[in-house]
Each structure stands twice: as structure tokens, then as C-alpha cells.
C-alpha positions in Angstrom: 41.6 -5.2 16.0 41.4 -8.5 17.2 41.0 -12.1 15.5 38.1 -12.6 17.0 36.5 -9.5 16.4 37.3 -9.7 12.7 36.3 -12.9 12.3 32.7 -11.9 13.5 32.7 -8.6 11.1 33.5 -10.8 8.3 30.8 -13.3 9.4 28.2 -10.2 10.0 28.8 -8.7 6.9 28.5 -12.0 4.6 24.9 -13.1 6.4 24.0 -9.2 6.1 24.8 -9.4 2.3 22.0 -12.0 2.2 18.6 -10.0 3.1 20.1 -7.3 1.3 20.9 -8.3 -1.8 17.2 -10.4 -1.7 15.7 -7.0 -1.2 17.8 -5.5 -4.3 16.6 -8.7 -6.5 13.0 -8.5 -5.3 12.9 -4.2 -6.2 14.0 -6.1 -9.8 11.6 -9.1 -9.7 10.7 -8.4 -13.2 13.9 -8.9 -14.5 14.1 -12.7 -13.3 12.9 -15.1 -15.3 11.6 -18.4 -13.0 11.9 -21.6 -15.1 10.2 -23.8 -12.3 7.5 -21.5 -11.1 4.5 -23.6 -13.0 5.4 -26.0 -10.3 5.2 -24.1 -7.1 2.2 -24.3 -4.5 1.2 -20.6 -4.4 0.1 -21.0 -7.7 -2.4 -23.2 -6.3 -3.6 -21.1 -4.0 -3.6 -18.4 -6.4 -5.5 -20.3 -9.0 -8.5 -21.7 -6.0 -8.5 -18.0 -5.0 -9.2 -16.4 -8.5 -12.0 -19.3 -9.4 -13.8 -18.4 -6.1 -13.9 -15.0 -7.1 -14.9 -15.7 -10.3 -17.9 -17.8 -9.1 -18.9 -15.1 -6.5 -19.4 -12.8 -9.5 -20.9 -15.6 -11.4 -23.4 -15.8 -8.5 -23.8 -11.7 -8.0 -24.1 -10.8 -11.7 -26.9 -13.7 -12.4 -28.8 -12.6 -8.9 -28.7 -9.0 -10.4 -30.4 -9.9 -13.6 -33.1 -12.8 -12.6 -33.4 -11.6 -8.5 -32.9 -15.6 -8.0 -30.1 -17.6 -7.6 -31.8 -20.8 -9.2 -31.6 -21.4 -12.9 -34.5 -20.4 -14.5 -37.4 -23.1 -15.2 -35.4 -24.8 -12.6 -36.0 -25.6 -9.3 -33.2 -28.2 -8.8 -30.7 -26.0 -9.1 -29.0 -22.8 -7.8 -25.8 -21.4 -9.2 -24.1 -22.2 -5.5 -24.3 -25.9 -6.7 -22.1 -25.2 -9.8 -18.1 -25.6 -9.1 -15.6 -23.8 -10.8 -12.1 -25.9 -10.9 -9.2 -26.5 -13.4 -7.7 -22.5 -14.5 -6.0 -22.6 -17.0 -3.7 -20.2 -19.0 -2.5 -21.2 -23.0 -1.9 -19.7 -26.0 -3.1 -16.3 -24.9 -6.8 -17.7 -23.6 -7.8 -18.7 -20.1 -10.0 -21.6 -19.6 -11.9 -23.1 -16.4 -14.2 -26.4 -16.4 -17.8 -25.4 -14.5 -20.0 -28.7 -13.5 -22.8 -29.0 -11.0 -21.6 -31.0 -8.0 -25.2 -32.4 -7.2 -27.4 -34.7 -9.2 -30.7 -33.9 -11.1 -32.3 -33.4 -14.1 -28.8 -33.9 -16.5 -30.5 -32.3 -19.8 -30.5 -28.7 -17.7 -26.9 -28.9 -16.5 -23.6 -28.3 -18.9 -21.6 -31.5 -20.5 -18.9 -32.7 -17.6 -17.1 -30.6 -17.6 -17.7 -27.8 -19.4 -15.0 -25.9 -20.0 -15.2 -22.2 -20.8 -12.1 -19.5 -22.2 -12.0 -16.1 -21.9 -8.9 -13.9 -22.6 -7.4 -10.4 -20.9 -8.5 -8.2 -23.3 -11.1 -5.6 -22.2 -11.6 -1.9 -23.1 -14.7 -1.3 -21.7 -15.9 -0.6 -17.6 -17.7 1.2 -14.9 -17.2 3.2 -11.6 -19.7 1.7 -9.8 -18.6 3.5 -6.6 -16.2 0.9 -5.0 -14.0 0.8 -8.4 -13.4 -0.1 -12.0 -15.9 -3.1 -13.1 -14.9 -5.3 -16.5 -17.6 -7.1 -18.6 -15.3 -10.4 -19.5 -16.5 -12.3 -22.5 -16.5 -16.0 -22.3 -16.9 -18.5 -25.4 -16.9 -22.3 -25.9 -16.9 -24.1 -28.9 -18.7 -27.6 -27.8 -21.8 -26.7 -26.2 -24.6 -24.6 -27.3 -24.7 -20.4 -26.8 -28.0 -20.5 -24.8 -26.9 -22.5 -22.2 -23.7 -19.6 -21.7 -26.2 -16.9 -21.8 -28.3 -18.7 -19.4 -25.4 -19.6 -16.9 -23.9 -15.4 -17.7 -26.5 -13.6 -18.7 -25.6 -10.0 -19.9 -26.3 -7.3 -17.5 -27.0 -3.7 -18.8 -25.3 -2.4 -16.1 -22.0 -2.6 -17.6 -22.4 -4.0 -21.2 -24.5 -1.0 -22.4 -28.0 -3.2 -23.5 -26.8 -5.5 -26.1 -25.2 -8.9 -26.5 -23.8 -10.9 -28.8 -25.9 -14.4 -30.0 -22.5 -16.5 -29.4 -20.9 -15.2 -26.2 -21.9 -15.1 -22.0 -20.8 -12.4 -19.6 -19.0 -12.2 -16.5 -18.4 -9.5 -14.1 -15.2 -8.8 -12.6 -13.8 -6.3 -10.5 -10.5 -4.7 -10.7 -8.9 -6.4 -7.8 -9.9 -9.9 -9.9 -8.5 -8.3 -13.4 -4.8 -7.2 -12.0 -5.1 -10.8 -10.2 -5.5 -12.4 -13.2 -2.3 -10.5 -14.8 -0.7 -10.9 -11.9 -1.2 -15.4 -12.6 -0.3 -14.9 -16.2 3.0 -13.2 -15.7 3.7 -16.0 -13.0 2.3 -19.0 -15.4 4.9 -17.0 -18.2 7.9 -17.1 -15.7 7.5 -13.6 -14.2 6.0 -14.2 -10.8 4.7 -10.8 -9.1 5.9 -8.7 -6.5 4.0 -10.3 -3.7 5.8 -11.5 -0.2 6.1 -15.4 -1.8 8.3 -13.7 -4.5 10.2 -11.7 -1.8 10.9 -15.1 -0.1 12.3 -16.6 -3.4 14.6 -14.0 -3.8 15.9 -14.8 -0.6 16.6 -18.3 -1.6 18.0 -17.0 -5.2 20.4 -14.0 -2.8 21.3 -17.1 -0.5 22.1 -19.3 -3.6 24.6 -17.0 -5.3 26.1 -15.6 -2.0 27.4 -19.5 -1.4 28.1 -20.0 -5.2 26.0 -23.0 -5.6 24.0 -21.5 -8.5 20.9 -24.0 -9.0 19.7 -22.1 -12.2 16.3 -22.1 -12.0 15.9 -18.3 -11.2 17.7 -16.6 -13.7 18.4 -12.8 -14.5 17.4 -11.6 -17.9 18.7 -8.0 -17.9 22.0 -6.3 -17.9 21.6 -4.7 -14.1 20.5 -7.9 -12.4 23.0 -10.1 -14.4 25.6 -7.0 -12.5 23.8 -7.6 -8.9 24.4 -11.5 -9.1 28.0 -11.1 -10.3 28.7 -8.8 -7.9 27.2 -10.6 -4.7 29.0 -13.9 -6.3 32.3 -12.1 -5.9 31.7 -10.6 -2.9 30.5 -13.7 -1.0 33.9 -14.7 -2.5 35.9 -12.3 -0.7 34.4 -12.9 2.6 34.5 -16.0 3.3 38.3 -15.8 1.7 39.1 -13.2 4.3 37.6 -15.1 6.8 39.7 -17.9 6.1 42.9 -16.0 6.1 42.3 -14.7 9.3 41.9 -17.7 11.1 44.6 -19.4 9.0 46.8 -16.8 10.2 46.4 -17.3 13.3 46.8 -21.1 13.4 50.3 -20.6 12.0 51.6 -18.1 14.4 50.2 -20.4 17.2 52.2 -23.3 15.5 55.8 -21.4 14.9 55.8 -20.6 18.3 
């Protein structure tokens, strides 16, 4: 075999390693823990897409129950004019601010902000034909109960006919639930197996295959700590052998 047919097998097979090993890592995203994740710009996106959501079935849920989408003894007001911004995750409880981006009568509209928690602990839902729907409780400790249960009013449809005097209600679907895990695993340092986390492993797989080791993805279990060791070594190897071939042949072209 030739030098210069080695020297590209050796090349192939150390930029191969690459995408593979990233797919290997991604199959084991759970076992990475991702110290700088808090910081990254999908999060962003994730975070605007689950408060839009969670406005929609702020909006939906209150049309349901009043057949308007103005505030009640209200004509200034619909619920499209309320924002919801600032998510949250801490201490086990989510939290969002809501605020009415227009101006009007200010004793019918929430402090500014107001900010509302709720946490991921549900047992109760319905089939209501296009999947699983969750009654989420929200709470606040600064404002008022009747101005929650006029903004979430409880819908019989999925809370069974009664609600609590302290509390307001929001619908969410089961796409919006295993979103919401899905942002606190990633806010916890355990991103999920999406394609933003498949390009990250590429990064992490191109990383260790050059040695430079940044440290801000690291593996937390005994099988990925063996994949990263193992792609370290061999990205060793290559580029040793790859060296040795063309050092070889640099000396045989000098003795003669």
C-alpha cells in the first residue's frame, strides 16, 4: 500500500471517528452533565416558545368558560393584551411574570409584574380526543386569589366541578407538559435529546478526538466516561500513525 494511500485512510478514519462517536454520545445524552447550558440561546427559544403556549391556553381555557376573551366587567381589556415573559425554574417551582402591555383602568390589571409559580406535579387529566390534557395549579403569594381565578378560572372540563379559594387553573396539553420536563432537565444540566443536543455532542466528539478537553460537557457514568477515553486514545493513535508515515518517508527521501 502506498504512502499516500495510507495517509488518506488514516486521515478518513480520524474525521470518520468524529460523527460517530457524536452519535454514540448523543444515544447517551443523559449521561452528560452540561455545566454551561443555563447560558446557551436555545434555551431562549425554548423558554419564548413554552410562554406562548402557555398564553394560548391561558386564552383557550378562559374563552371556554366566559365565551369572551375580555375580562369580565371589563371592556378595556382582552386576555391577548396580557404578555407572558420571564420563565423561570428554582427550587423545584416554575415561575412567569404576566402584565398587560396596554394602558387603562390600573385597579383591573395585576401589580407589574405579577409573577405566578406553578410546579410539575400533576396526577390528574383527560382524553379529550387529540391527547392527554393537565389541569396545572398556579399560586402567588403577593396579590389577591380573585384576581388568579379571574385571570384562570377553573374549567369543569378537566378539574371535575370544584376549586380551591387560593389557587387559578391552567390548561396544558401533553406536548406543553413533556416540554416543560424537557426545560427542566436542560436548566438542571441534562439538556434533551433534541437535534441542538445532537449538534453539541458533535462539538464534545470533536473536542476529545483532538485532546483539547474544554470541560464543560462532562460524562457522569461509567460507559460514557469508557467512550471519551476510548475516542481520546484513539484519536491518539491516528494522528501518531499518521505522523510516522510521513516521517518515514521524509527520511528515506533524505538517506538517499
Amino acid at each position: 500500500m502506498s504512502r499516500r494511500q495510507l495517509l488518506i485512510i488514516y486521515a478518513s478514519l480520524y474525521l470518520l471517528a468524529i460523527p460517530v462517536y457524536a452519535a454514540l454520545y448523543y444515544y447517551y445524552s443523559d449521561d452528560f452533565f452540561h455545566s454551561t447550558i443555563q447560558h446557551e440561546q436555545y434555551l431562549e427559544k425554548d423558554e419564548l416558545k413554552i410562554l406562548s403556549t402557555l398564553k394560548n391556553s391561558m386564552v383557550k381555557n378562559y374563552i371556554e368558560v366566559n365565551n369572551t376573551d375580555s375580562l369580565r366587567n371589563n371592556s378595556f381589556y382582552k386576555l391577548t393584551d396580557f404578555e407572558f415573559y420571564n420563565l423561570k425554574f428554582k427550587d423545584g417551582y416554575y415561575s412567569f411574570d404576566l402584565m398587560a402591555n396596554v394602558n387603562g383602568r390600573q385597579e383591573e390589571l395585576p401589580p407589574s409584574p405579577l409573577n405566578l409559580q406553578f410546579t410539575l406535579f400533576w396526577g390528574r387529566y383527560i382524553e379529550d380526543g387529540k391527547g392527554k390534557m393537565y389541569n396545572l395549579t398556579l399560586s402567588d403569594n403577593k396579590i389577591g386569589n380573585g384576581l388568579l381565578k379571574k385571570l384562570f378560572p377553573v374549567n369543569k372540563k378537566y378539574s371535575g366541578g370544584t376549586q380551591s379559594e387560593e389557587v387559578g387553573f391552567i390548561i396544558i396539553s401533553d406536548s406543553l407538559k413533556q416540554d416543560l420536563f424537557n426545560h427542566r432537565n436542560a436548566m438542571a444540566g441534562f439538556p434533551s435529546k433534541g437535534l441542538d443536543n445532537f449538534w453539541r455532542m458533535l462539538y464534545l466528539s470533536s473536542a476529545t478526538m483532538t485532546t483539547v478537553g474544554y470541560g464543560d460537557i462532562v460524562p457522569v457514568s461509567s460507559t460514557t466516561r469508557l467512550l471519551i477515553s476510548s475516542q481520546a486514545i484513539l484519536g491518539l493513535l491516528l494522528i501518531g500513525m499518521f505522523l510516522n508515515v510521513s516521517i518515514k518517508r521524509e527520511d528515506k527521501g533524505k538517506s538517499t
